[in-house]
C-alpha positions in Angstrom: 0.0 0.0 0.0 1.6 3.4 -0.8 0.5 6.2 1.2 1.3 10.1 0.4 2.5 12.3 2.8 1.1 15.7 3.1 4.2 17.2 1.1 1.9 18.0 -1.9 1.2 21.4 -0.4 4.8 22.0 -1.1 5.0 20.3 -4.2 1.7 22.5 -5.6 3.3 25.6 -4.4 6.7 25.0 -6.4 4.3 23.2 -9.8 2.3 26.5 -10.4 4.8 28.8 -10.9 6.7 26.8 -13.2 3.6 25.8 -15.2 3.4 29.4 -15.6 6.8 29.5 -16.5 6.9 26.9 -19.4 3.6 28.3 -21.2 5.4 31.5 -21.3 8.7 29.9 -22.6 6.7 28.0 -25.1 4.6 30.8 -26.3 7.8 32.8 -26.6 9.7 30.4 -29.0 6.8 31.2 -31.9 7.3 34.7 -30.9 3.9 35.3 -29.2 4.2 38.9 -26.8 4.0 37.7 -23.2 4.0 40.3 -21.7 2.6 44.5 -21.8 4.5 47.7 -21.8 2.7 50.6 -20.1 3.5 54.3 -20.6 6.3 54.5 -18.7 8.1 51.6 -20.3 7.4 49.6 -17.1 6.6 45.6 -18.0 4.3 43.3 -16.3 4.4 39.7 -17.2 0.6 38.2 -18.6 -0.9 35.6 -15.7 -1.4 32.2 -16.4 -5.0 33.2 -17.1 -3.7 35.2 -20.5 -2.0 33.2 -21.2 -3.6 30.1 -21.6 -6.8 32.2 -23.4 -4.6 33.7 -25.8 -5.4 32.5 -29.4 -2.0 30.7 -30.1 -2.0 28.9 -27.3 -3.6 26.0 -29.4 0.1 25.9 -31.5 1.5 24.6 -28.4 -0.6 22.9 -26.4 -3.6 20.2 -27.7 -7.0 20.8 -27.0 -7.4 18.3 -24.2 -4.3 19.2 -22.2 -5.3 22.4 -22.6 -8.8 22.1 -21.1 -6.9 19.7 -18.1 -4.3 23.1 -17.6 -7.4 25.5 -17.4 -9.7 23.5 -15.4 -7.0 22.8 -12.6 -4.9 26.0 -12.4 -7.2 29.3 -13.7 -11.1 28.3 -14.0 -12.8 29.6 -11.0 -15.5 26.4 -11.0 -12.3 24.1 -11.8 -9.7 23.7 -8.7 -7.9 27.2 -9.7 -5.0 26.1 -8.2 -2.7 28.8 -9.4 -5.1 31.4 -7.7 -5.1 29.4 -4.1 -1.2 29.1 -4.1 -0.8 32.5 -5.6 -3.1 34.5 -2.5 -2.4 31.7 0.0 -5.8 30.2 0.2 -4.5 26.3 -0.4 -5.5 24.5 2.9 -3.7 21.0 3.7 -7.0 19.4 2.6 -7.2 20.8 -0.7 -3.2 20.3 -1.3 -3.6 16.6 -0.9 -6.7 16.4 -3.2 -7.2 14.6 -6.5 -6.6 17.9 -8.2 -3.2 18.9 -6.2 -1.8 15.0 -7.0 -2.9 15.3 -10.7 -1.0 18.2 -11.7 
C-alpha cells in the first residue's frame, strides 16, 4: 500500500509557478508577446489566465491538455489552483486532493 504524505502542499506551491513558467517559454519560442509595456516603459508579465486564453496557445498545447491546464490551475469552477497558491488560500485538505496529485 503506498500512502502520500502531506508534502503535496509543497510540491503545488513549487508546480504552479513553473507551469506558468513553461507556457510562457513555449509561447515565446513562436514569438507570441507575453508580456505589456505601459507608458512609462514599465513591463508586467501576462498571468497564467492570458496566457492560456490567448489565441496561439492551441500551437503549443492540444486541445485536451489544454482544457486539463485550465480546469486545474485558472477556472474559477475548476480547482484554480494557481489562484489558491498565488493568495495563499490552499488548505492541507485541498493540497492533498485529487486535483493537487494530478497536476
Amino acid at each position: 500500500m503506498v500512502r502520500f504524505s502531506k508534502g503535496f502542499i509543497a510540491a503545488i506551491y513549487l508546480l504552479c509557478p513553473q507551469v506558468e513558467n513553461i507556457i510562457r517559454d513555449q509561447l515565446k519560442k513562436i514569438k507570441v508577446r507575453t508580456s505589456n509595456l505601459d507608458k512609462n516603459n514599465i513591463e508586467t508579465y501576462n498571468s497564467l489566465n492570458t496566457l492560456l486564453k490567448s489565441p496561439e496557445i492551441e500551437k503549443i498545447l492540444d486541445v485536451n491538455l489544454l482544457f486539463e491546464f485550465k480546469s486545474l490551475f485558472i477556472d474559477p469552477i475548476g480547482f484554480n489552483l494557481r489562484n489558491n497558491t498565488a493568495h495563499g488560500l490552499l488548505d492541507d485538505n485541498e493540497a492533498s486532493s485529487s486535483a493537487s496529485i494530478y497536476a
